[in-house]
N, C-alpha and C positions, 0 to 999 in steps of 0.2 A: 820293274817299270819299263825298262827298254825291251822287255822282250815283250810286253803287252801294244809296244809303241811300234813292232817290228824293227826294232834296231837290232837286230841279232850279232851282227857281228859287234858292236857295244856291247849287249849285254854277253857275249859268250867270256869278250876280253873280262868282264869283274867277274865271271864265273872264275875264272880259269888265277885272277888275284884271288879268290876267297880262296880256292883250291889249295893253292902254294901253303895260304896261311893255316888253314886248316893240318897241311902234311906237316907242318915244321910243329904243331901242336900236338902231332901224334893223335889228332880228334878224329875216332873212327866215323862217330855220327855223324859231325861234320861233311867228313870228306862224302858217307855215302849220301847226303843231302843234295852236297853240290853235283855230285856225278850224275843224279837224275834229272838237277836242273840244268846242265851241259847236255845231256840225254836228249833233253826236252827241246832244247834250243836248235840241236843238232837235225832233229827229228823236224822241223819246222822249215831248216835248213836244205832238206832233202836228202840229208847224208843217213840213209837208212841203217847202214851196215854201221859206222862208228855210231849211230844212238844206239843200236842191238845192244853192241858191245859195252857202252859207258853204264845202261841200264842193269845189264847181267854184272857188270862188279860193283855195284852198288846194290845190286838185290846179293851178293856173296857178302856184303861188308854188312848188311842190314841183318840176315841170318844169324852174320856171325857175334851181334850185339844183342839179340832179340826184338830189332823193332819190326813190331806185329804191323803197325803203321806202313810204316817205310816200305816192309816187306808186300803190300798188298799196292802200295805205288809204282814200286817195280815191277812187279806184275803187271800191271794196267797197260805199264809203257811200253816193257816188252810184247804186249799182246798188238796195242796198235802198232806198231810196228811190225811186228808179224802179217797183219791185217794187210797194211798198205805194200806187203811184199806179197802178198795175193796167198798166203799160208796161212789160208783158214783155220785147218785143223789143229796144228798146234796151237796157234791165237785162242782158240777156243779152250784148249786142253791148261792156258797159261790163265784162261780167266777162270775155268772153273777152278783151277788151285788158290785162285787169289779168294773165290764167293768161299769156298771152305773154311780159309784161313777168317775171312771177313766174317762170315755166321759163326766161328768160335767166340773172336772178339766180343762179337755182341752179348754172345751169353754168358761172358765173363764180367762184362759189363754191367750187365742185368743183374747177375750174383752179388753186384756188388753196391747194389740200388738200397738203402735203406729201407 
């Protein structure tokens, strides 16, 4: 809510309580949820380089669980990002891994249609 309200520096502060709570659970999902939503914040924030960052360990924690989801979020974020650092090409290179990953999904989805 605060960060749709632009209150970022609010909303990073309960990013950064959910986080703690999340590490002391040992909740990988968790933690890699909140680091794209600190990512995200960050990124809105103008801090280019620490969203890169918060988005690549959160797309390594996402990998390392299997969320196909999560993992194509990451992507996304890191591509804007990419984007607004004027690095096209890779931006590009981060979203076609994410549409690959994304058109699996689907057809797994599909298979699994009644």
């Amino acid at each position: 809510i605060y960060e749709k309200q632009e209150q970022l520096t609010t909303a990073l502060s309960y990013h950064q309580k959910a986080m703690k709570i999340f590490e002391e659970l040992k909740d990988d999902q968790g933690i890699a949820m909140v680091m794209n939503n600190i990512a995200t914040v960050e990124k809105k924030q103008k801090k280019s380089d620490v969203a890169l960052e918060k988005y690549q360990k959160g797309l390594i924690l996402k990998e390392k669980i299997g969320d196909k989801r999560g993992i194509i979020y990451s992507l996304n974020g890191i591509a804007e990002v990419l984007q607004e650092q004027k690095k096209y090409d890779e931006s590009i290179r981060t979203l076609e891994k994410s549409l690959v990953i994304a058109k699996k999904k689907i057809v797994i989805l599909k298979a699994l249609e009644p």
